[in-house]
Each structure stands twice: as C-alpha cells, then as structure tokens.
C-alpha positions as CSV (number, residue, x, y, z in Angstrom):
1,X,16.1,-35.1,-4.9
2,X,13.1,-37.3,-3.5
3,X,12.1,-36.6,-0.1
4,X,13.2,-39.6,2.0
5,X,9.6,-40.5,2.6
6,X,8.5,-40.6,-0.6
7,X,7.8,-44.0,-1.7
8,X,4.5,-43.9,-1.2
9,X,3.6,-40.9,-3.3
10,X,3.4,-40.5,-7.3
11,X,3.8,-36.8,-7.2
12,X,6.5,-35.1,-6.4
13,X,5.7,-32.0,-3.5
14,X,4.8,-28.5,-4.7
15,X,7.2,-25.8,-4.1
16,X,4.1,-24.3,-2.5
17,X,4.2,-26.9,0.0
18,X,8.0,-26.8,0.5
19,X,7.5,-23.8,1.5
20,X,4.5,-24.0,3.4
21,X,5.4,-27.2,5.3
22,X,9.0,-26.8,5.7
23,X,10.0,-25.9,9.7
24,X,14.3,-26.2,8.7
25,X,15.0,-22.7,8.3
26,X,13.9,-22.0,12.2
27,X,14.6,-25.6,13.4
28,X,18.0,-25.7,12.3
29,X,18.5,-24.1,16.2
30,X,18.5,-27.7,17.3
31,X,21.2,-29.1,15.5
32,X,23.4,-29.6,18.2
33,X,20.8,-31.7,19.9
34,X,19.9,-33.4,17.0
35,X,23.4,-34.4,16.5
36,X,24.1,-35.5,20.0
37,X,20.9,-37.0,19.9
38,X,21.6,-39.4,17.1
39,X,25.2,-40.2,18.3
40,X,23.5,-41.3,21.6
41,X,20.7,-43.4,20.0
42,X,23.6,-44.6,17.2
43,X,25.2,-45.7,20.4
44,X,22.8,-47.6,21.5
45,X,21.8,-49.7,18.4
46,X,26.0,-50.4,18.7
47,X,25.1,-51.7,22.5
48,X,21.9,-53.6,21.2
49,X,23.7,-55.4,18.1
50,X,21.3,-53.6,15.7
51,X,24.1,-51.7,14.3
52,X,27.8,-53.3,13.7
53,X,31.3,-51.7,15.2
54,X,31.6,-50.2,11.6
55,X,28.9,-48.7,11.1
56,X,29.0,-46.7,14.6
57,X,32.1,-45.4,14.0
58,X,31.1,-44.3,9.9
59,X,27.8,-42.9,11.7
60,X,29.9,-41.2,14.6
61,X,32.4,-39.8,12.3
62,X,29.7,-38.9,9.6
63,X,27.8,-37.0,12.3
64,X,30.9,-35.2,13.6
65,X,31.7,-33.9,10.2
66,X,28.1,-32.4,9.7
67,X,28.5,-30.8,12.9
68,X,31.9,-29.0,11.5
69,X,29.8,-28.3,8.2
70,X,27.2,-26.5,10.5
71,X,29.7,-25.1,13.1
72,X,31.6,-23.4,9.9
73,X,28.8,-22.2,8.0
74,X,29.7,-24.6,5.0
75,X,26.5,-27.0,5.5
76,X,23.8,-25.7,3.1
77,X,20.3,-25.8,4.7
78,X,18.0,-26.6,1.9
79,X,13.8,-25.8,2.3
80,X,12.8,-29.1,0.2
81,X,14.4,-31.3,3.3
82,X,11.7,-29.9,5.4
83,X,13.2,-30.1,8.1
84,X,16.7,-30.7,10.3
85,X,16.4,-34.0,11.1
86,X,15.8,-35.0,6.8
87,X,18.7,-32.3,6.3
88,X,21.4,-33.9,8.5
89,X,20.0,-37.5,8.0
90,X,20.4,-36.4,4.0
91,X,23.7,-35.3,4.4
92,X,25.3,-38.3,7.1
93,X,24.1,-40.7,4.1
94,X,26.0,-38.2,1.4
95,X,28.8,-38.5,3.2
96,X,28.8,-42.1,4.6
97,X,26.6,-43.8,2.6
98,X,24.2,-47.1,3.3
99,X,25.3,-46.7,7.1
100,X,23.7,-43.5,7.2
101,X,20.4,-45.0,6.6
102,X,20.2,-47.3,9.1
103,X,20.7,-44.7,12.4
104,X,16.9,-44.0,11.9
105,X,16.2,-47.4,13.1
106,X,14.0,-47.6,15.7
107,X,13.3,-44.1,15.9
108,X,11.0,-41.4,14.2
109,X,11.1,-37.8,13.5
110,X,8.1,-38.0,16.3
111,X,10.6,-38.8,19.2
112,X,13.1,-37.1,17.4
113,X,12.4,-33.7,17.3
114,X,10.7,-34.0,20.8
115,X,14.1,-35.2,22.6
116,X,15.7,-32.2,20.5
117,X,13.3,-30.0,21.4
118,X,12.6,-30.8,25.0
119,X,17.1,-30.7,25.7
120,X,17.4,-27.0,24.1
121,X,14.2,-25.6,26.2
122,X,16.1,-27.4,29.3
123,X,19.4,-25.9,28.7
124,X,17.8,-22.1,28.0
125,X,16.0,-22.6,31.0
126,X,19.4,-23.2,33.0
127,X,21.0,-20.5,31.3
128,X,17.8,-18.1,32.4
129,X,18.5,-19.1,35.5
130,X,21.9,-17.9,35.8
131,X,21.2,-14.9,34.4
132,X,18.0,-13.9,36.5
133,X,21.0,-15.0,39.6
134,X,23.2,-12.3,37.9
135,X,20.7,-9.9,38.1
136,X,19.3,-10.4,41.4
137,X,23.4,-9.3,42.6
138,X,23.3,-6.4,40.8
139,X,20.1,-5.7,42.6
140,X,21.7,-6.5,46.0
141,X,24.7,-4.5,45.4
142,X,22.6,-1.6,44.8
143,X,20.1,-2.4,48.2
144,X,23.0,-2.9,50.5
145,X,23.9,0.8,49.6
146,X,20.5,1.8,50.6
147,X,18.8,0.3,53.8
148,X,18.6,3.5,55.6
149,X,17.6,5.4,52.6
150,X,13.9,6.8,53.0
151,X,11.6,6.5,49.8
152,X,7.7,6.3,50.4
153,X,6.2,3.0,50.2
154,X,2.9,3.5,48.3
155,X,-0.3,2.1,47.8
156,X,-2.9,3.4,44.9
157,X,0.3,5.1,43.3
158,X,-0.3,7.2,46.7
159,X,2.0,8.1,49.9
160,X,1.8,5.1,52.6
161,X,4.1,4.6,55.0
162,X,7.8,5.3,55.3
163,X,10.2,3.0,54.1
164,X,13.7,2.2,52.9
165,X,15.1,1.9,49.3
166,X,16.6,-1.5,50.1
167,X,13.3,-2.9,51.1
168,X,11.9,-1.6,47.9
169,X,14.5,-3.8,46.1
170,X,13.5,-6.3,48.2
171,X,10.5,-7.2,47.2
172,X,12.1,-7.6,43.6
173,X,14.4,-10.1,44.8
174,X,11.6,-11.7,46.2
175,X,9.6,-12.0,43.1
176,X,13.1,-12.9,41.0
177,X,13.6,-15.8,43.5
178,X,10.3,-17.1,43.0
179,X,11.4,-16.8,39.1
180,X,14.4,-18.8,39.6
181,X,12.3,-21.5,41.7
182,X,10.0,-21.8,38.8
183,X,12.6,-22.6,36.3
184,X,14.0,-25.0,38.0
185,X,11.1,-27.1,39.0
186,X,10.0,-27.1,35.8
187,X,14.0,-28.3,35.0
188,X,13.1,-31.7,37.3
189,X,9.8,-32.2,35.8
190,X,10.6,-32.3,32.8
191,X,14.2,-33.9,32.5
192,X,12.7,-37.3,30.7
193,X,13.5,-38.7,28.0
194,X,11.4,-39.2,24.7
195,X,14.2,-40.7,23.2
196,X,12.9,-44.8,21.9
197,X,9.4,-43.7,21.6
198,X,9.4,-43.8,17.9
199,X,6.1,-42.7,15.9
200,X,3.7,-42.8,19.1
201,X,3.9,-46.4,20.6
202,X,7.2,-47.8,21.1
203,X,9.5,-49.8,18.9
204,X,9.4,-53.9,18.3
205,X,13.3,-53.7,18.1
206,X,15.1,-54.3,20.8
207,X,16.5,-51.1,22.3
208,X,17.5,-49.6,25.6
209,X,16.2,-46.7,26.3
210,X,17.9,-46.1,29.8
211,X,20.8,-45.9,28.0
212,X,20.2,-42.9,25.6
213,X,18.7,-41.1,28.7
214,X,21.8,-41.5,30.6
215,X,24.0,-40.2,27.4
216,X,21.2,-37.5,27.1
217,X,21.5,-36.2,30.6
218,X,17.8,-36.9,31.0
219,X,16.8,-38.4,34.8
220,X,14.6,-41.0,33.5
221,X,12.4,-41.9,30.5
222,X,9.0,-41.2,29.6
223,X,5.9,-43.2,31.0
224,X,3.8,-43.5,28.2
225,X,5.1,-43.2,24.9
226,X,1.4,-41.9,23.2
227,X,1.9,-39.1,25.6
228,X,6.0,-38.1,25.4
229,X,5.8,-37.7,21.5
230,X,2.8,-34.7,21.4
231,X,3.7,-33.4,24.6
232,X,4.5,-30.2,24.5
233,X,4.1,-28.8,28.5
234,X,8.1,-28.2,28.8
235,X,7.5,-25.2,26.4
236,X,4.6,-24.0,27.7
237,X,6.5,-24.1,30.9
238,X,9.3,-22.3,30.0
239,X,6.9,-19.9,28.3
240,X,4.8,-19.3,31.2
241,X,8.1,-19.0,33.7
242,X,9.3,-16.3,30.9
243,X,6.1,-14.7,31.0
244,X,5.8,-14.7,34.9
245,X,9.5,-13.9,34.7
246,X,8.8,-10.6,32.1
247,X,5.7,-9.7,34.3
248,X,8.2,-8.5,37.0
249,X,10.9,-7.2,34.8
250,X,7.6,-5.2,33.9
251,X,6.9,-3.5,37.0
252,X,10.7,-2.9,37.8
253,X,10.7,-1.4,34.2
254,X,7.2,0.6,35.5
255,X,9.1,2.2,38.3
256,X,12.5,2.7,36.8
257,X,10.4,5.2,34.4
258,X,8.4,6.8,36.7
259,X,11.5,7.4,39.3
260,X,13.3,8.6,36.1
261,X,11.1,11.7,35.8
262,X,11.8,15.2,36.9
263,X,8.4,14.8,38.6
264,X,10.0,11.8,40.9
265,X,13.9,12.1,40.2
266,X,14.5,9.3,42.5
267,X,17.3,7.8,40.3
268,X,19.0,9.0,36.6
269,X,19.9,5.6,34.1
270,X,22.7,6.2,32.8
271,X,23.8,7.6,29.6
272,X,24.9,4.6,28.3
273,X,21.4,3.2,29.0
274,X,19.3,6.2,27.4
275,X,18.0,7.4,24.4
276,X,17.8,11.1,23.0
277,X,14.6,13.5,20.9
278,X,15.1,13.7,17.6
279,X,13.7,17.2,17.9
280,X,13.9,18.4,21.7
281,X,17.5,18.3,22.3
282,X,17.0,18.3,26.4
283,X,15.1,14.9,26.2
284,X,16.6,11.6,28.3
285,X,14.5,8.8,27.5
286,X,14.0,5.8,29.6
287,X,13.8,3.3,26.6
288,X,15.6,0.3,28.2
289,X,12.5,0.1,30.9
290,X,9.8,1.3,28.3
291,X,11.3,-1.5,25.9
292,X,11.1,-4.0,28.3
293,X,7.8,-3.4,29.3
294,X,6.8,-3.5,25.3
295,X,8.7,-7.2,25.1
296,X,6.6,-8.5,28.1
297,X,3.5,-8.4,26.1
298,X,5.2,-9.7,23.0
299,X,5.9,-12.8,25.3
300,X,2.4,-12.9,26.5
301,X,1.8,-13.6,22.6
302,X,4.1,-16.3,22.2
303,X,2.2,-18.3,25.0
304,X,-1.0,-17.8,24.5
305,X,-0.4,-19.1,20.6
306,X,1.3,-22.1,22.1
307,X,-1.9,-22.8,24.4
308,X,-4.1,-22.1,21.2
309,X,-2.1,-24.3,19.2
310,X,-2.1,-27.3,21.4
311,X,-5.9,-27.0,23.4
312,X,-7.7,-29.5,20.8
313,X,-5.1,-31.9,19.1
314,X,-5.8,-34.9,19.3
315,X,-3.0,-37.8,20.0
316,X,-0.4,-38.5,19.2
317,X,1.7,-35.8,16.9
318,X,0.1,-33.5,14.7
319,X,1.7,-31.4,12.3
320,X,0.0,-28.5,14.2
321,X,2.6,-29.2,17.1
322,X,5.4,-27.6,14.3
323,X,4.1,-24.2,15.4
324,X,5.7,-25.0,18.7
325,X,9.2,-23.2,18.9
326,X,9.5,-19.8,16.7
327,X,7.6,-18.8,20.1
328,X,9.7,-20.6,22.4
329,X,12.7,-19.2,20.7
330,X,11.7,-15.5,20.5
331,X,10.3,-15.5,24.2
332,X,13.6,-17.0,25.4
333,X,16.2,-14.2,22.9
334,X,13.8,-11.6,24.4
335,X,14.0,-13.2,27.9
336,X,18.1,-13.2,27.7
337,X,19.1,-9.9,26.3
338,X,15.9,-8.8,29.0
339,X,18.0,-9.9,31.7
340,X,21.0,-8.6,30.7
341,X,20.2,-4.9,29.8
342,X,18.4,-4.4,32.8
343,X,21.1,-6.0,35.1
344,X,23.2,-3.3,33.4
345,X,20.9,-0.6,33.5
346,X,20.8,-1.2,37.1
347,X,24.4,-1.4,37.8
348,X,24.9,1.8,36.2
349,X,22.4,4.0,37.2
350,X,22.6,6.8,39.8
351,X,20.0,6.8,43.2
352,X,18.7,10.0,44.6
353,X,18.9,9.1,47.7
354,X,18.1,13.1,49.2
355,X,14.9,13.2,46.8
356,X,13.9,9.9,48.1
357,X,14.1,11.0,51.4
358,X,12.5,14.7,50.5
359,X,9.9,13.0,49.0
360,X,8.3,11.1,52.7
361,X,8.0,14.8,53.7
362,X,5.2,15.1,51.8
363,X,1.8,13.4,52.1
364,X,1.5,12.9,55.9
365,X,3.2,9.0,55.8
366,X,3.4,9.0,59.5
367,X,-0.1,8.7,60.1
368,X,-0.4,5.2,60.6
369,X,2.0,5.7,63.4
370,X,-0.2,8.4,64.6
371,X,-3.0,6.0,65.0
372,X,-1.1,3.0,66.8
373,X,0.1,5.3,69.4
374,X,-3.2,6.2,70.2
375,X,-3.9,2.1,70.5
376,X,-0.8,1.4,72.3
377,X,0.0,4.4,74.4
378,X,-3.9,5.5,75.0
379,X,-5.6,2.3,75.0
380,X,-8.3,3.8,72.1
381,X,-9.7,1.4,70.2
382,X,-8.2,1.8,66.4
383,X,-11.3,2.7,64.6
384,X,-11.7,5.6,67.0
385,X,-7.8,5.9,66.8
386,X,-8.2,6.3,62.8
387,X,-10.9,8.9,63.4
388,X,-8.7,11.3,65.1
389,X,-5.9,10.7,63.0
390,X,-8.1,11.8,60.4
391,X,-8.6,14.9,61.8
392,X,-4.9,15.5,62.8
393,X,-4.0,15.1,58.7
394,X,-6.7,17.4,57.9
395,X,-5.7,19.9,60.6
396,X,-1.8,19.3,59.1
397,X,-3.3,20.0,55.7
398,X,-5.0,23.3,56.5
399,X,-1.5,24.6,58.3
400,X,-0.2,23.2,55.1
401,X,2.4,21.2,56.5
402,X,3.1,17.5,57.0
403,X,1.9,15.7,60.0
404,X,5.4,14.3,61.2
405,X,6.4,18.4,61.2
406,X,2.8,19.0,63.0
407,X,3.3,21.0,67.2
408,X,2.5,18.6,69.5
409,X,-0.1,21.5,70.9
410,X,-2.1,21.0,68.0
411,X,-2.5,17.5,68.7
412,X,-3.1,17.9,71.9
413,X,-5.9,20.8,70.8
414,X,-7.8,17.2,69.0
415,X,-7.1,14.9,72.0
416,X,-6.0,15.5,75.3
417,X,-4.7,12.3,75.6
418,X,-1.4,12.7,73.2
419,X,1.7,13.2,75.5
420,X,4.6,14.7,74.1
421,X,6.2,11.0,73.3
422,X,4.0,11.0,70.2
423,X,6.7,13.6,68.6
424,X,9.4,10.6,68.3
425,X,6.6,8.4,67.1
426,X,6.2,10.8,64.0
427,X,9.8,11.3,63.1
428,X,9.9,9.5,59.6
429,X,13.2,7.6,60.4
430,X,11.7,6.1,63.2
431,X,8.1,5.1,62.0
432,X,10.6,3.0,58.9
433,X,12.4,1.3,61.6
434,X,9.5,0.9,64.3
435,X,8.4,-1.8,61.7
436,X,10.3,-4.8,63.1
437,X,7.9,-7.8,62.5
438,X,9.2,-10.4,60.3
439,X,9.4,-9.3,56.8
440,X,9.0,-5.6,57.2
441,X,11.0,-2.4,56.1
442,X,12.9,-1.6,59.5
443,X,16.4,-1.6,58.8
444,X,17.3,-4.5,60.6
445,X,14.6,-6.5,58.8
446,X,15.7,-5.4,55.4
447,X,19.5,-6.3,56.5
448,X,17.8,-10.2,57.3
449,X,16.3,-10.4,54.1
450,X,19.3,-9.5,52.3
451,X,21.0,-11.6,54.2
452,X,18.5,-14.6,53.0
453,X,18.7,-13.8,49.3
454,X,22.9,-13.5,49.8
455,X,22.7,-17.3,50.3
456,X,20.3,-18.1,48.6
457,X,22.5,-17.1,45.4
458,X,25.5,-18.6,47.3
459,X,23.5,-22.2,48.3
C-alpha cells in the first residue's frame, strides 16, 4: 500500500528505509493518547463546522473500534506505516472510509505526536510520583521503629558523631521529597497543549484550540506554535527528575550493601530480596541494591542522548527529534519497577539495631562533645578546645579504649579544668540527643521531622 504521503514521490520507499525510518514498533506506546487525542481534536472540527454530525460519530466510533483492535491484540502494527499515527489514521479510513481522512484536518503528525508524547510523559510522571509517596511510607514505618536506635553518623566513610537510625532515614525522605517536588513542578510547567499547532505555524482553518486542551486535560495552550511542535524539555524533564530521582535510590542502594555485610551487619534483606553463589553455597547477595545502583547509570544514558540529540536542531521538527522516547520509556520502566523493589526490599528487611548501637562504641564519636564542653563549661576557646580533645582521643587510643568509656582521671591528668560532669557529656545516648537545634538527630528532632514528612504525604 502507498504511504499516505506519497503523492509527491515516483518511487516507492526502500524496505531499507522502512526499516530505518520507521518509529511504530516503540511508538505504538502512545496509542491511547493518540486515540483520545484525535477524538478530542475530531470534536472540535464537529464544534467548528469543519466536520459534519456524521462524520463525528463514523470518526468516534471508527476510533473506538481501533482502540478494541489494539486493546485485544487483533490490530496488526505494520513497519511500512512508519509510524502510529499513519497506522491508526490507515486503519480508521479501512474501517470508515472517506470520513477517516478528513480528522487530519488541521493538524499534522508535528503537533500530533507532540500532544501524544507530552500527555504519556505527564501521566508517568504522576504515577512516579505516587510511587516515590509509597516508598517514602515504607521508609517512615521503618524510622518510627528506630529514633532511639544508635548508628554512627559518618563523614569520609569515617566515625562522626552519634546518631539515630531514624534520622538516617531521614535524610532519604528528605531527598525523596525534593523528588516528588520536582515531578510535580515539572507536571505544571509543562501541562500545555500543542494540540492546533499543525506542521510549525498554526492552521488557516478555523479551530479552537481551548477546546481540545480542556478535553486533553492540558491547563492552557502553547505560546508559540514554532516552539511547542520541536520542544522536547518535558522529557528531558522527566529524564533529569528520574536521574536526580535514581541518584538517591543510588546511595540508599550504596548503604543497603555496605550495612548488608558481615563487616557492618547493620540490617539483613530479606530472602525474598537476595540472590545466592553459584559456587559458594554460604553467599547472600545484595543484588536488588547493586542492580539499582547499575540502572541509575543506565538512566544517566538515556539523558545525556536526549540532550545530544536535541543541542543543535534547528526549528521547527526534525526527524532527529524521533530519537526522543525509547529513552524516555526505558528511564521511566527502570524508574517504576526501581521504586517498587526497593519499597519492598525495605519493608522486608530486618535492622540490627544492637550492632548499630555496638558499632558507636568504636572510633571515639563523642569527641565533638568532648570539645564543646570545654567551650561551654570551661570558657576555652574551641581551637584550643580541639587541641586537647586531640590529645584525650590519642591518650583513649593508647589505653585502647573508646573515649566515651575514658576515667575521668585521665582527663583530668590533660586538663585540670574537666569536672566530673564531663562523664554524662560522653555517654553516646546523650551526645545523639544533646543535638536539639532544628534539624538535628536528637530524638525529639527526628520525631518533628517525621512528623513533617507524615503530612506531607497526607497534605
């Protein structure tokens, strides 16, 4: 059969090129929106007198019956139609006849693909939304278990300062948040309509294109129509937020394998959640975490060929612009079934709350609180107070003991000045929860900030 824009040619296309040029065995993932794209804009012609009664309700009914062809597996997706928007359009005017070939009035596969295009990346990126929401409960279930649980906050991959296991999770919540805040800005800015744009500057035919956006769901339509047909920031957008999003799933993923290790044994994933050796029969491997780490990077790709693809083209559309979604719809599979493993993964794994706590013994973490005594109770400047901590860690490390279990003669042997308070300053418990300012790891701050991302995911 002749392609549909073929009058102009002499030759019929190679089957080289079909299959070169041809974007309907990926793009077929729009057909929804396609569909309910051209019953909107079929609509509209109806409104506008462009198209009769009749031939809305052959085009509606038409349209409806390819849907049930493609909901059923029956519709056959053919390479030589290029693309979905040929394929459907092809099989409308099978069914329906000269009707069909009058819904492409006013409109081009320009506008077309970009209002398709533009509603699936806006609905994946309310769905991610949800399910990063989903994921962030799981994460508070699991903190509001621990907000008196001692694990040693770190900097350098080194001991720090004493804090809770809840506070940890915290910070994860925070970055999800910022996630979820990302997303949907990037919903509101780009919730416009395409739709009436045609080829790349408008149409002489009189349409209304507040109309399809209402049917559409957009908020408004597009400024310029040069501009809404080539662009293509929504993706990148959703492939940034992904990326951003996958950074953090990242450095959960990070610590879920190191705390996984005999060498931390902070928490055990579960079996369900594990993999086994093919030859060392005693092996537990963390490969949910190590896998999502591996799929953050393979995101990473998907954006920076987007960016490559669209840094010189020139307006308005470009063929080039067709290398837009096999990224888009990779990142966002890989950012869905992301979400959802490691919400499980979480759910189900087991926290070693004694080897947390075990583990602030070592590596002197009360030495901070060593040194703001010294400012508060002694009135020593703090670089003179950080010298003689110094020295009370290295005297702790030849007794070969930590410096919250150090004798407060000892101290006293370094500087007269320590009273016997200083003892409750060192107790571990106590240094976590003498960090009240806003935002820190006492347990009353951790219980606010729980708190604030309950209603958050509430509001």
């Amino acid at each position: 059969m002749e392609k549909m824009w073929s009058g102009r040619f002499s030759a019929s296309a190679s089957s080289l090129l079909d299959e070169f040029n041809a974007s309907i065995m990926y793009d077929r993932k729009l057909y929804i929106e396609d569909i309910e794209g051209s019953l909107a804009h079929a609509a509209m012609l109806a409104k506008q007198e462009i198209l009769n009664t009749e031939e809305l309700i052959q085009i509606t009914d038409g349209l409806n019956q390819v849907n049930a062809e493609i909901e059923s597996g029956e519709f056959e997706w053919n390479i030589s139609d290029e693309d979905l928007h040929m394929g459907i359009e092809k099989r409308l005017t099978a069914i329906i006849g000269a009707a069909g070939k009058k819904l492409h009035t006013a409109r081009s596969r320009n506008d077309q693909v970009a209002v398709d295009f533009r509603r699936w990346v806006l609905k994946r990126n309310r769905d991610i939304v949800e399910a990063l929401k989903l994921l962030m409960k799981e994460v508070l279930v699991v903190a509001n278990k621990h907000t008196e649980t001692l694990i040693p906050g770190m900097t350098h991959l080194q001991h720090a300062q004493p804090t809770n296991f809840a506070f940890h999770l915290a910070a994860y919540l925070s970055m999800f948040k910022r996630d979820i805040t990302r997303f949907e800005d990037s919903y509101k800015r780009n919730n416009i309509s395409p739709l009436g744009c045609a080829a790349l500057a408008g149409t002489p035919h009189n349409i209304d294109r507040d109309m399809t956006a209402e049917l559409l769901g957009f908020d408004s339509v597009s400024t310029n129509c040069l501009d809404a047909v080539s662009d293509r920031d929504f993706a990148l957008e959703i492939l940034f937020n992904i990326s951003t999003m996958m950074m953090h799933i990242s450095r959960l993923s990070e610590e879920l394998v190191m705390w996984s290790s005999y060498e931390f044994s902070f928490v055990e994933l579960s079996d369900e959640y594990s993999t086994g050796s093919s030859i060392m029969p005693q092996k537990k491997n963390p490969d949910v975490p190590e896998l999502l780490r591996g799929k953050t990077g393979r995101v990473y790709g998907s954006l920076m060929g987007l960016l490559t693809v669209m840094k010189a083209l020139p307006l308005a559309y470009n063929k080039d612009t067709q290398e837009d979604k096999e990224g888009v719809f990779d990142a966002v599979e890989t950012a869905q079934i992301s979400l959802e493993i490691l919400k499980e993964a979480i759910k189900t794994m087991e926290v070693k709350a004694y080897n947390m706590e075990s583990a602030c013994s070592v590596g002197h973490l009360a030495a901070t609180d060593l040194a703001d005594y010294l400012v508060e109770k002694c009135d020593i400047p703090f670089r003179e107070a950080h010298f003689i901590t110094g020295r009370a860690v290295a005297k702790s490390e030849e007794l070969k003991i930590d410096l919250s279990d150090i004798e407060l003669h000892y101290l006293q042997e370094i500087d007269s000045r320590i009273k016997e308070d200083i003892l409750e300053y060192l107790v571990l418990r106590n240094s976590m929860n003498a960090r009240t300012s806003a935002g820190g790891t006492s347990t009353v701050r951790t219980l606010e900030q729980l708190e604030y991302f309950k209603n958050f995911l509430e509001g």
